[in-house]
N, C-alpha and C positions, 0 to 999 in steps of 0.2 A: 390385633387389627386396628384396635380403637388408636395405638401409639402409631401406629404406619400412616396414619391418616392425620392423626395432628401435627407431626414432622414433615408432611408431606405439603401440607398447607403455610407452616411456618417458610419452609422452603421458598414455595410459590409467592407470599408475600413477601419475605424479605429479598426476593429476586428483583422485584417492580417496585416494591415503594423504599428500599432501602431500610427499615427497620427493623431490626431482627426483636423476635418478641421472648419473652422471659425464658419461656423453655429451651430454645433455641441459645440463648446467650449462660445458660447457667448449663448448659449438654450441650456443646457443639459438634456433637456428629450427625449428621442428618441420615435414616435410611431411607434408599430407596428403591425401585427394582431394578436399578444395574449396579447397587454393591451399599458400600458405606461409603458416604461422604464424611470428610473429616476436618477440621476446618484448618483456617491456615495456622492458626496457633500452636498447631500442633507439629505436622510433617512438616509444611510447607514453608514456616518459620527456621524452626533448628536445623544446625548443620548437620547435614547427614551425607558424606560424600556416598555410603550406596543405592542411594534414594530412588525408586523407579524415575524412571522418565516420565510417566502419566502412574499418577496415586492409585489404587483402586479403588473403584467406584464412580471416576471423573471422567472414562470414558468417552462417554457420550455427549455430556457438552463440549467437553475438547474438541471430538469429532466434528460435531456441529458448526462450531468457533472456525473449525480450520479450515473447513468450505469455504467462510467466506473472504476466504484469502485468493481463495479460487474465480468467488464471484465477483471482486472486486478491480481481478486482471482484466475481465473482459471489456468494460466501459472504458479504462485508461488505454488499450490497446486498439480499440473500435474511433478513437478518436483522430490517428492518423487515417484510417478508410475515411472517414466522416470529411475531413478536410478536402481529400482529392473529390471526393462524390458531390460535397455542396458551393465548389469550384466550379463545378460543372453542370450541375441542377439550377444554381443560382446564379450563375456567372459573374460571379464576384474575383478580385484578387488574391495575390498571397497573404496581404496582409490583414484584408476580410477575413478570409475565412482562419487566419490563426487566431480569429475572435473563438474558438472554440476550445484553444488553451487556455488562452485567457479566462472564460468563464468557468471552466473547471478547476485551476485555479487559486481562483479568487472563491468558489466555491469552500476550500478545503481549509482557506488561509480565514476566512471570514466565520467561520461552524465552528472550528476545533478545538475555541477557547468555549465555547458556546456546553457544548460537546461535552467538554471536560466538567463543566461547572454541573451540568444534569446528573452526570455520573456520581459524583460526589455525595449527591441528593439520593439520588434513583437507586445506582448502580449499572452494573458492567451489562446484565437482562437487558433495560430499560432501555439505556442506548443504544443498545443493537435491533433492538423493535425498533426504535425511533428510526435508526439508520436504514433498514433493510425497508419501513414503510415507504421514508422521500428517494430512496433507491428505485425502488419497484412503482409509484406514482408519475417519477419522472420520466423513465423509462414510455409507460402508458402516453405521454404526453405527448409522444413522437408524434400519436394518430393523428390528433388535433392537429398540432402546426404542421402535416404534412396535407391535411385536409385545406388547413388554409394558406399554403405553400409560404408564411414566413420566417424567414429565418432568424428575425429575434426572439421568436416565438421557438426556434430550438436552441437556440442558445438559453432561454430561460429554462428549457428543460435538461439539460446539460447543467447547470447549475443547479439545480437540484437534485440531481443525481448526483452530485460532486459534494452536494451539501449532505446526500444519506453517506457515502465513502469514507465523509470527517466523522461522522459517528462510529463508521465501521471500525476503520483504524486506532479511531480514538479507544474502541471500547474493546477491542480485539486483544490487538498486542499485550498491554499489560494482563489481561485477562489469559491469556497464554503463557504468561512470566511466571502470576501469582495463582496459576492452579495445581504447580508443584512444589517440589524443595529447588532454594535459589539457586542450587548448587548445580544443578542440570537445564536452570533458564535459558539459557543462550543456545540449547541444546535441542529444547521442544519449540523454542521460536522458532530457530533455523528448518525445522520441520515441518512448522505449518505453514513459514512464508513458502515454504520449496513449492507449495501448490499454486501460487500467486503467477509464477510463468508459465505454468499449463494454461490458467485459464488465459493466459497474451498470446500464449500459442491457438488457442480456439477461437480467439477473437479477430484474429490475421485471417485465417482461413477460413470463418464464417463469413465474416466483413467483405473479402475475396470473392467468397462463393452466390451470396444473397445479396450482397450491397451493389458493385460493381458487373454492372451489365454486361462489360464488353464491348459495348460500341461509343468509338471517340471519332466524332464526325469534323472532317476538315473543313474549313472558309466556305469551301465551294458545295459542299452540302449543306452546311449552314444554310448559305443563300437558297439554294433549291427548296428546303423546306423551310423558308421564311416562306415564298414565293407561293408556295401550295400550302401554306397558312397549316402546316403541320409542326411547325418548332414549338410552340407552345404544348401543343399536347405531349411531346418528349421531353421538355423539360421537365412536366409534370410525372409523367414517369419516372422520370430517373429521381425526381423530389420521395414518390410512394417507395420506392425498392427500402428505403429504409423503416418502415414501419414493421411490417412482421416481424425480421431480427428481435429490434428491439422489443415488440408489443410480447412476443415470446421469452424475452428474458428477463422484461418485468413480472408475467408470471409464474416463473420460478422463483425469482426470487421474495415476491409476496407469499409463496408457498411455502417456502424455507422461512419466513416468518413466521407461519401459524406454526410448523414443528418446534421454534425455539421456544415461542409464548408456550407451548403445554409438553416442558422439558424444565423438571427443576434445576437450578443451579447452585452449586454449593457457595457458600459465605465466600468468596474470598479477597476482596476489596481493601486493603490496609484502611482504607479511609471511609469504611462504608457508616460508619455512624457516628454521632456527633460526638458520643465517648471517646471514642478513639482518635478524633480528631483532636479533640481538646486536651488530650494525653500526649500529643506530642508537642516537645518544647525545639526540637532541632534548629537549625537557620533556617532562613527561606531561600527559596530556592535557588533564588540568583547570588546567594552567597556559599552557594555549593559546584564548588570547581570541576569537577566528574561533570556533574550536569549539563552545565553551563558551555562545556566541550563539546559534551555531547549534541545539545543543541546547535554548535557552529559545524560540526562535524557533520550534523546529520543534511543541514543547508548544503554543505559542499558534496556531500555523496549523490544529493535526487538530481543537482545540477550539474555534476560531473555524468552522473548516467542519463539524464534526459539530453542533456550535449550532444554526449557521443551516440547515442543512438540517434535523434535527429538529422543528423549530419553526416550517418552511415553512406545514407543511397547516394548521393552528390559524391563524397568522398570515392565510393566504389567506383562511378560513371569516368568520374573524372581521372581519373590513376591506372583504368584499366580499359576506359573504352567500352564496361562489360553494358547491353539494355538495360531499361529500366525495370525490368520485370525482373531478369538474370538478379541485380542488382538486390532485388525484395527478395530474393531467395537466400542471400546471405546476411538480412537482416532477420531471415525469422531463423536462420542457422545461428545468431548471437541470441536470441530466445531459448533454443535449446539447450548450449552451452552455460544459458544462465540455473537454466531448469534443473541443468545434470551438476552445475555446480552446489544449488543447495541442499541438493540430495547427499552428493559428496563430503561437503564443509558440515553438514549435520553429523557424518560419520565422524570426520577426523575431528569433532569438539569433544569426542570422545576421551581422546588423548592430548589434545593441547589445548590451553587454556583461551579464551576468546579474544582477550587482549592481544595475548602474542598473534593467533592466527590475522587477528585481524590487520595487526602492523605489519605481518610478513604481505598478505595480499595487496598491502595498500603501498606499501616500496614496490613490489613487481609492477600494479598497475600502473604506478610514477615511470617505471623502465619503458613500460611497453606502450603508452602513448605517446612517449618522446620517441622509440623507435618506429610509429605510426609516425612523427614529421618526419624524420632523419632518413627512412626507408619508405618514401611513397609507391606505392604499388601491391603487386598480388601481399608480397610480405607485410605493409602497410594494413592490408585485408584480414591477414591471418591474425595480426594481433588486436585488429579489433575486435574479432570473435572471443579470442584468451580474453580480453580486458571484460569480457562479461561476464565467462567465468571467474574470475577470482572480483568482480562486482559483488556474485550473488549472494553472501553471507554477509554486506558490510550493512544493509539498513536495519534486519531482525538484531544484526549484533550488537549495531550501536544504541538502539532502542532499549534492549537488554542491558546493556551497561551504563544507558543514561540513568535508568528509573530505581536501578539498586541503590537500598539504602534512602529512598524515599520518604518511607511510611506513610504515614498519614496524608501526604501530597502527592502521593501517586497519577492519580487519575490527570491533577493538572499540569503534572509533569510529563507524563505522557501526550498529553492536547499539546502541550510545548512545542514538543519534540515533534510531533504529526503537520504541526505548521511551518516548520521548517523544510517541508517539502516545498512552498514557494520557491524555495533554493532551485528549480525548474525552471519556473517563471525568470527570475532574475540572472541568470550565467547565459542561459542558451541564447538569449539576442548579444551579450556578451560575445559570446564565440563567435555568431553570424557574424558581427562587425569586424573582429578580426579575420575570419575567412576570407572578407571581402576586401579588405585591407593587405592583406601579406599573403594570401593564397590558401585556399581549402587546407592545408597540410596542417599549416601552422596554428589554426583553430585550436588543434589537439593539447597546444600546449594548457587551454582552460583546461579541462578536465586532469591533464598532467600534475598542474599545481593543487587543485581540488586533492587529489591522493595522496601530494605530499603533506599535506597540511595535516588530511586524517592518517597520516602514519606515525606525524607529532601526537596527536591526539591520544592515537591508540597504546604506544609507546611512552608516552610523559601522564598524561589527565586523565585517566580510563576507566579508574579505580578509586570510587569513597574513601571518604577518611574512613578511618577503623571506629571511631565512638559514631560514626553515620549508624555502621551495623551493628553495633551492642547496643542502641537506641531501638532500633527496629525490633531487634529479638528479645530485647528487655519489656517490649511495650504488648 
C-alpha cells in the first residue's frame, strides 16, 4: 500500500509540474487502479507491429482525452448558429458578424505556440487543465455580455474559448499518438477524432433547437414594433437565447476538468524533461521535410474543409433551388458522413498504411470537387457529402504523420501543426472572391487544388527519414 501511494503521487506530480522524480525515472511503470501504466520507453517506443491499440492500464485517460474531441466540436460548430443569431439580435452585417471566425481564429493561431511552449514545461495534464479552464470561463462569459448585450464583449469570449481549443488540440492529439506503440498512431487518432463530429452534430441541433427562436420578422413588423416601442425588448431576447446553451456547456466542461485533475496520467511526453530534451541532437524542425509538409498540408486541409463546408448552403440554394432550411439539412448530412467516415477509415488503418490511405482519399477528393464544378446540381450535392467523407481521416492523419520521429520537439511540433488551422481563416475569403467572380461552382476548384497538393504530400513527403526514428528509439 505504502508503494501504491508513492507512485501514485509521482504520477500526480509529474502529470502538473512535469518532473518526473527519482523513483519514477529509475521504474517507469506506474500502478494504478485501472492497471499498470508503463512508460513510453518501453511499448510505446519499440516496434511492435501487434501492439494493442490502447496499452493496458491507459484506458481511462485515453478515454477522458477523447471526450475532448467531442467537446471541442461543439463550440467550432455553435459558431455558424452564433453568426445568423447575432445578425439578427444585433443587426449587424455579413461581414460584422464573420468577426466571430475571425476571433476564433485568431484565437487558436495566437495560443498554440503559447500552448506548446507550457507543455514542454508542464506537460500534456497541464495543458488540458489550462485548456478545459479558458474553455469553460469563456463559455460562462456568454452571461455577462448577454446582460450587457455587447457584442465585443462576445467576441472577447469566443476568443477565449478559442484560446482554451489551442490548448486542447495542442495537448490532445499528440497525447493520443504517444500513449501507444507508433505503429497503431494514426489508428487511435483516427478513433478519437471520430468523436470530434458528433459533438458538430450536437451542436447544429442544439444551436437549432435553444439558440434559434423561430421568429424572423419582415420590414413591416419591424416598423410595427419600433412603433409600440417593443423592438428593443426582442432584440434583447433573441441577445439571452444564447446564454443557457452555452452557461450549460461551460459547466460540463469545467466538470470534465476536475475528472482529469484527480486522474493520473502516465509519462508519456518524449519531451517531458529537460534530460530528454537535451538528449536530443536531431535538426530542428524546419529542416525536417515530413514535418514541414505536413505543416503545409495541414494549412490546405482545415481551408479546403472550412471552404467547402462554408459555401455548402449557397452552393445547394443556388443549383437546386432546394430552401434554406432544406439546404441545412444536407449540410449536417456531410457531418454524418464525416462522422461515419472516421469510424470507417479507423477500421480500414487496419489494413493499409496511412500514407497510402491518405493519398488514395486525397486524389478522390481532387475528382469529386472538380466534378462538384463540372456537374452543378443535385450530382454537384451528392458529392459534396462524399467529399466529407473521405475528408474525415486527413487532419488526425496528417497530424499523426507530421509529429513521427520528433522526439524530443514533439509538443512544439504539434503547436505547429495546430496553427496551421489558420489555413480556414485564409482560403475561404479566397474561395468567396472567386464565387463571386466566376460563379458559386467554380469556388470548388480552391478546395480541389488544396487535395491535390495534399495527395503530393501524402505520396512524396509523409514519411521521416529513417535516422529521425533510430534517434527517437535510440533515445
Amino acid at each position: 500500500m505504502e508503494r501504491f501511494t508513492g507512485d501514485l503521487a509521482c504520477a500526480e506530480n509529474e502529470s502538473v509540474s512535469g518532473v518526473a522524480c527519482g523513483s519514477c525515472l529509475e521504474d517507469e511503470s506506474l500502478s494504478i487502479s485501472t492497471g499498470s501504466i508503463g512508460s513510453e520507453h518501453g511499448e510505446a517506443r519499440q516496434g511492435n507491429p501487434g501492439a494493442p491499440l490502447i496499452p493496458a492500464g491507459r484506458f481511462l485517460p485515453f478515454f477522458l482525452v477523447t471526450a475532448l474531441f467531442f467537446l471541442w466540436g461543439i463550440p467550432n460548430n455553435l459558431n455558424d448558429i452564433l453568426i445568423r443569431q447575432f445578425m439578427k439580435s444585433f443587426e449587424i452585417n455579413r461581414l460584422q458578424a464573420g468577426l466571430v471566425q475571425s476571433a476564433f481564429y485568431m484565437g487558436y493561431f495566437l495560443v498554440a505556440m503559447p500552448a506548446g511552449q507550457l507543455m514542454r514545461k508542464a506537460g500534456y495534464k497541464a495543458g488540458i487543465l489550462v485548456g478545459l479552464c479558458l474553455y469553460g470561463v469563456g463559455c460562462i462569459l456568454f452571461w455577462p455580455a448577454a446582460i450587457v448585450a455587447q457584442y465585443w464583449f462576445f467576441l472577447m469570449a469566443l476568443f477565449i474559448i478559442a484560446s482554451g481549443l489551442a490548448f486542447l488540440e495542442t495537448a490532445s492529439s499528440p497525447f493520443i499518438v504517444q500513449v501507444g506503440a507508433m505503429e497503431t498512431a494514426e489508428r487511435r487518432l483516427n478513433l478519437s477524432q471520430a468523436f470530434n463530429p458528433l459533438g458538430s452534430i450536437s451542436a447544429v441541433l442544439v444551436g437549432s433547437r435553444f439558440i434559434f427562436s423561430g421568429v424572423e420578422l419582415n420590414k413591416a413588423q419591424v416598423a410595427a414594433m419600433q412603433t409600440a416601442g417593443t423592438y428593443q425588448s426582442y432584440l434583447r431576447s433573441e441577445t439571452l437565447r444564447v446564454v443557457v446553451p452555452y452557461i450549460g456547456l461551460g459547466a460540463i466542461v469545467l466538470i470534465w476538468a476536475v475528472l482529469i485533475a484527480r486522474t493520473p496520467f502516465p509519462h508519456v511526453g518524449l519531451d517531458y524533461t529537460a534530460k530528454e530534451a537535451a538528449g536530443d541532437h536531431g535538426p530542428s524542425l524546419w529542416k525536417r521535410r515530413h514535418f514541414v509538409f505536413a505543416v503545409l498540408a495541414q494549412f490546405l486541409y482545415v481551408g479546403a474543409q472550412v471552404s467547402a463546408w462554408s459555401y455548402m448552403i449557397p452552393y445547394v440554394q443556388v443549383y437546386t433551388k432546394a430552401a434554406e432550411r432544406s439546404a441545412g439539412y444536407w449540410l449536417t448530412g456531410t457531418l454524418v458522413a464525416f462522422m461515419a467516415g472516421r469510424f470507417i477509415s479507423t477500421w480500414i488503418l487496419r489494413f493499409v498504411p496511412a500514407a497510402r490511405l491518405l493519398t488514395i482519399y486525397a486524389v478522390l477528393n481532387t475528382a469529386i470537387c472538380t466534378t462538384v464544378v463540372l456537374r452543378p446540381g443535385w450530382l454537384g450535392v451528392a458529392c459534396l457529402v462524399a467529399n466529407s467523407f473521405f475528408m474525415s481521416m486527413m487532419f488526425p492523419t496528417i497530424f499523426a504523420l507530421g509529429v513521427k520521429g520528433l522526439g524530443a520537439r514533439t509538443k512544439t511540433g504539434g503547436a505547429l501543426i495546430v496553427m496551421a488551422i489558420v489555413g480556414g481563416a485564409a482560403l475561404t475569403p479566397i474561395m468567396g472572391k472567386v464565387c463571386d467572380a466566376a460563379g458559386m461552382r467554380f469556388g470548388y476548384l480552391v478546395p480541389a487544388a488544396c487535395f491535390a497538393v495534399i495527395a503530393l504530400y501524402a505520396w512524396l513527403w509523409a514519411h521521416p527519414e529513417a535516422e529521425e526514428l533510430v534517434e527517437q528509439q535510440a533515445g
